[in-house]
C-alpha positions in Angstrom: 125.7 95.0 58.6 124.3 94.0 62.0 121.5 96.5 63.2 121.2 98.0 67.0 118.2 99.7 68.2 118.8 101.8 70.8 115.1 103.0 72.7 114.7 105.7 74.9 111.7 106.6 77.0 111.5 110.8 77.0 109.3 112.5 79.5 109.9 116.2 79.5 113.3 115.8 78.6 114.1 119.5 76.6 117.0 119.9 78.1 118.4 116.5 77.7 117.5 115.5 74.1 120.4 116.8 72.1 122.8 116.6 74.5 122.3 112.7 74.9 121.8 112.2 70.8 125.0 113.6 70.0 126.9 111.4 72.7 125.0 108.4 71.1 126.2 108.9 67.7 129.8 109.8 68.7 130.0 106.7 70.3 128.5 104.5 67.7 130.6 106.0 65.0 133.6 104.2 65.4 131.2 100.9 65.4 130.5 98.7 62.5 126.9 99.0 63.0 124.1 99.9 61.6 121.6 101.8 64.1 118.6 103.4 65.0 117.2 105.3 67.3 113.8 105.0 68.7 112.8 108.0 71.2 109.5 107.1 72.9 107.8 110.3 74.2 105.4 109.6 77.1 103.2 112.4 76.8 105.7 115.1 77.2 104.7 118.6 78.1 107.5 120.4 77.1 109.5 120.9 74.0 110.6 117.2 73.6 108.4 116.8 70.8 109.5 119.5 68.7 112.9 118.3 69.2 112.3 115.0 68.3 110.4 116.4 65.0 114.0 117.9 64.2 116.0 115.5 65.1 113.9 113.8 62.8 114.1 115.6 59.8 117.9 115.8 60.3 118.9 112.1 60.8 116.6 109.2 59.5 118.1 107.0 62.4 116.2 109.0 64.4 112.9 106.9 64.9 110.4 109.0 67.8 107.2 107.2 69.1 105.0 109.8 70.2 102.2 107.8 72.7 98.9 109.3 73.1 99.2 110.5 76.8 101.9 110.0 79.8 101.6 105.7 80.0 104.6 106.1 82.7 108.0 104.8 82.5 107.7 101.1 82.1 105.3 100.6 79.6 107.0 103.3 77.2 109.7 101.2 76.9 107.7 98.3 76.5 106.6 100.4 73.2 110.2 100.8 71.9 110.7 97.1 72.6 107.9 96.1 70.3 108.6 98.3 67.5 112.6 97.9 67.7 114.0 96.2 64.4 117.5 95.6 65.5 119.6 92.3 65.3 120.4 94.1 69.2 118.3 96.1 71.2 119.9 98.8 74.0 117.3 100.5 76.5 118.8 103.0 78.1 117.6 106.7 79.9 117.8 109.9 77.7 119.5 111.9 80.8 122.9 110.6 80.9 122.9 109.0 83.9 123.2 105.6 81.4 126.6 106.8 79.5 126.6 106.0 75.9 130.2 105.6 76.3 129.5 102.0 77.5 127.7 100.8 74.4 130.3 99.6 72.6 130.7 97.9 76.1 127.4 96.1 75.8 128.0 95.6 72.0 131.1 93.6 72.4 129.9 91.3 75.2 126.7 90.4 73.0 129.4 89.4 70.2 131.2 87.4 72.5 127.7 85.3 72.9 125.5 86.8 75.4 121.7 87.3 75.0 121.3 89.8 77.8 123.3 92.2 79.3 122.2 93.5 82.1 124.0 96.8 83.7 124.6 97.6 88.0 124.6 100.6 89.4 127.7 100.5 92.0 126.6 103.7 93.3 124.5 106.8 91.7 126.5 110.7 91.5 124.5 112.8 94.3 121.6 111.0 95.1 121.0 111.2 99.1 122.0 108.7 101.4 118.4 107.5 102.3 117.4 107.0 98.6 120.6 104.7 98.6 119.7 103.0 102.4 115.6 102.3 100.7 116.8 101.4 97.4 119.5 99.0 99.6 116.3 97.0 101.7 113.9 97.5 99.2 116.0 94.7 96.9 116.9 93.1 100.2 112.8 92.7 100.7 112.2 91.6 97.0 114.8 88.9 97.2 113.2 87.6 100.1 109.7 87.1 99.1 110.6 86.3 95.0 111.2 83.2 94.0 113.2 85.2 91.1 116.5 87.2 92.4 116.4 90.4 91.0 119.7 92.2 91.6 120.5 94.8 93.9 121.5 97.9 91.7 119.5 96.7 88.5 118.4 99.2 86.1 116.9 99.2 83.0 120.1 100.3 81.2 120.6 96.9 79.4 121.1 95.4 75.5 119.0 92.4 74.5 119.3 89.8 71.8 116.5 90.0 69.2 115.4 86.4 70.1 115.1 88.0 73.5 113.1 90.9 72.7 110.7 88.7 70.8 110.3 86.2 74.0 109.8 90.0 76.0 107.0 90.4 73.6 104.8 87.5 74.4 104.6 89.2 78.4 101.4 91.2 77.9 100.8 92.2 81.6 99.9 95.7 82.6 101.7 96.2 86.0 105.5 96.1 84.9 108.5 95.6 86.9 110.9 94.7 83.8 113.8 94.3 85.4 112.4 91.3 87.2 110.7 89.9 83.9 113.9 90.2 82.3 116.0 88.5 85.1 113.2 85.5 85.2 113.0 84.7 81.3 116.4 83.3 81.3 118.8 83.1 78.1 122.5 83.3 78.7 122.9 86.8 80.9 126.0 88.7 82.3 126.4 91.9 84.3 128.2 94.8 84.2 128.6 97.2 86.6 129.1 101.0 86.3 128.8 104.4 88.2 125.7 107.0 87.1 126.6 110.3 86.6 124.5 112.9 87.5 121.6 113.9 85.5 123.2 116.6 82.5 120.0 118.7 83.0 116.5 119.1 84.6 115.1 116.3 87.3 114.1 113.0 88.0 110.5 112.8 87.2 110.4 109.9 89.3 107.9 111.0 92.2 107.7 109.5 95.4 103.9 108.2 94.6 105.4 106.6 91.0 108.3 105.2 93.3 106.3 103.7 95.7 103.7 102.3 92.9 106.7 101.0 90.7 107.9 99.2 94.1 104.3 97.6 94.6 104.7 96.4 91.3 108.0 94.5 92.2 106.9 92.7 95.2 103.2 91.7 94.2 103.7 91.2 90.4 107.1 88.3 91.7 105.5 86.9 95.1 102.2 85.7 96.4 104.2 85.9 100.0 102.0 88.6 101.4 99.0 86.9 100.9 100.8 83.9 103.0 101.5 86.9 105.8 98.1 87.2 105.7 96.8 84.0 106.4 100.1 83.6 108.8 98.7 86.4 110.6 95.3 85.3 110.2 96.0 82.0 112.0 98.2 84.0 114.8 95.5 86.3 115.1 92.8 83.2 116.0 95.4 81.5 118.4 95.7 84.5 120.0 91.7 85.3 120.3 91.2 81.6 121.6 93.9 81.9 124.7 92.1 85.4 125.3 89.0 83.9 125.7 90.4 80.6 127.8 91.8 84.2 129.9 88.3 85.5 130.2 86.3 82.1 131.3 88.9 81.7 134.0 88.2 84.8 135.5 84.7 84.7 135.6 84.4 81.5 136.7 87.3 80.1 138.4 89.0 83.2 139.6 85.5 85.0 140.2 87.6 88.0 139.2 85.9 89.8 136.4 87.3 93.1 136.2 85.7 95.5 133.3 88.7 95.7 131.6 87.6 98.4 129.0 91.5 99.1 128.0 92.1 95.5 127.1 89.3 94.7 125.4 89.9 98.1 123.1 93.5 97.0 122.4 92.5 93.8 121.1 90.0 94.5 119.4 92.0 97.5 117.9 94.6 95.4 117.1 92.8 92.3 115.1 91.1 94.7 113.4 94.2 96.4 112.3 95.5 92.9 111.3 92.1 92.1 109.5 92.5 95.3 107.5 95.8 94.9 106.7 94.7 91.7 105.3 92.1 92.9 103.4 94.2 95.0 101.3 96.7 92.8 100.4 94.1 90.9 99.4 92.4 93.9 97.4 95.9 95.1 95.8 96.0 91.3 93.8 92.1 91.8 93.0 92.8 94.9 91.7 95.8 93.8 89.7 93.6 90.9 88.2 91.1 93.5 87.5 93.1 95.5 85.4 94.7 92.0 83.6 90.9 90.5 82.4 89.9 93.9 81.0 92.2 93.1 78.5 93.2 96.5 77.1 95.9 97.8 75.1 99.2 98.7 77.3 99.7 101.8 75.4 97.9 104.0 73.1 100.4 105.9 69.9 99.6 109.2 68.7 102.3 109.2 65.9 104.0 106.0 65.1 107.6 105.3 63.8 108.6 106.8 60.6 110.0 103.8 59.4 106.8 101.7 59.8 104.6 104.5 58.9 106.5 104.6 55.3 106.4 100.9 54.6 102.6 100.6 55.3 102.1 103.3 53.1 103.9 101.5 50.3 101.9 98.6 50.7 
């Protein structure tokens, strides 16, 4: 019998933890599958732990991760990719707004051949209509400077092949945007859409800052266009500077018109410096990213590893 993984990030997710097992295993009971599933606790302050713990003793599907501190979002997942067994592998968020119901979903278009299946939001329950209008030009930006189109509405509520998951596991790099890595390895991919339901308890612990960081992550880890702005600008910036000067030299000496000019001169130099700043850390957000790559360091840490693998090292 065929074997699906199912991993789930959990960040102080109490609320959320039962509620989401049970609709996982009354939708996988009417399968002919064997699964597993892998909870990946990212530092959790809360009770998640102990729930996993039981969970744990009650069902031996029930595979929880438990990483040394908070890693974020991304790279927990990453975790449950690399220790997920499964002929299939579903990632999926343990707060409902990914419905188990459409599993069997993802199950029987992976039978029918496909190595990926990627899910669409059409639209979120209750989220504000500027999170929607951001989320909206945020892709519309990323399309445009990535070589790689990464769909609007993509999340990481998706099931991949095992020959996938191993290909994933060769992509070592620190700042994640796995949607995109997903999109760009290839393989035979389809998509399916769907509507996410509000969360069944608690909030996002998505905060602006992680938002903001995860979105820098999309647009420099897919593009080296900024850095092309930047000697765009650059070049502007020069052209500009020379007719300025050409300006100045004809009214000194032609017009014999020189006029202090204090305002003009502060705008310019203002703005050039702006520009050269702006510059700068573009520059300094891809030094900092190849920083963080050469030190060569582990992507995650794990506290308490999966039960599964913990018993078969013991018996060897």
């Amino acid at each position: 019998m065929k074997l699906v993984s199912i991993v789930v990030p959990v960040y102080n997710e109490e609320e959320n933890i039962r509620h989401f097992y049970g609709a996982v295993c009354e939708n996988m009971a009417g399968l002919d599958y064997d699964f597993e599933l892998i909870f990946v606790d990212d530092g959790s302050k809360d009770r998640s732990r102990a729930i996993l713990r039981e969970l744990e003793k009650e069902d031996s599907r029930v595979q929880p991760i438990f990483l040394a501190r908070n890693f974020g979002h991304q790279l927990a997942l990453t975790c449950g990719l690399d220790h997920a067994d499964g002929d299939a592998v579903v990632t999926m968020d343990g707060d409902m707004q990914h419905p188990p119901e459409l599993i069997p979903v993802l199950l029987e278009k992976w039978e029918a051949g496909y190595e990926v299946v990627q899910t669409i939001r059409q639209t979120t329950e209750g989220v504000s209509a500027l999170k929607k209008l951001t989320s909206y030009y945020y892709y519309k930006l990323l399309n445009m400077l990535s070589s790689v189109h990464i769909q609007e509405g993509g999340s990481d509520f998706r099931l991949m092949d095992r020959m996938v998951v191993l290909a994933f596991r060769r992509y070592r790099e620190h700042a994640r945007f796995i949607r995109g890595m997903v999109g760009a390895m290839g393989y035979r991919q389809i998509q399916l859409e769907f509507v996410a339901p509000k969360r069944f308890a608690g909030v996002s612990k998505f905060s602006p800052r992680k938002m903001m960081n995860f979105a820098l992550d999309g647009i420099l880890a897919y593009s080296t266009l900024p850095l092309r702005f930047g000697l765009y600008g650059g070049l502007l910036c020069g052209l500009l500077s020379m007719a300025l000067f050409i300006h100045v030299l004809f009214t000194k000496y032609i017009a014999n018109d020189a006029v202090p000019g204090w305002a003009t001169i502060t705008g310019c130099v203002l703005f050039f410096g702006g520009v050269q700043l702006a510059i700068l850390g573009i520059i300094g957000e891809y030094i900092g990213r190849i920083f963080e790559e050469v030190k060569n360091r582990p992507l995650y840490l794990i506290a308490k590893g999966k039960p599964k693998d913990e018993e078969e090292m013991i018996e060897r």
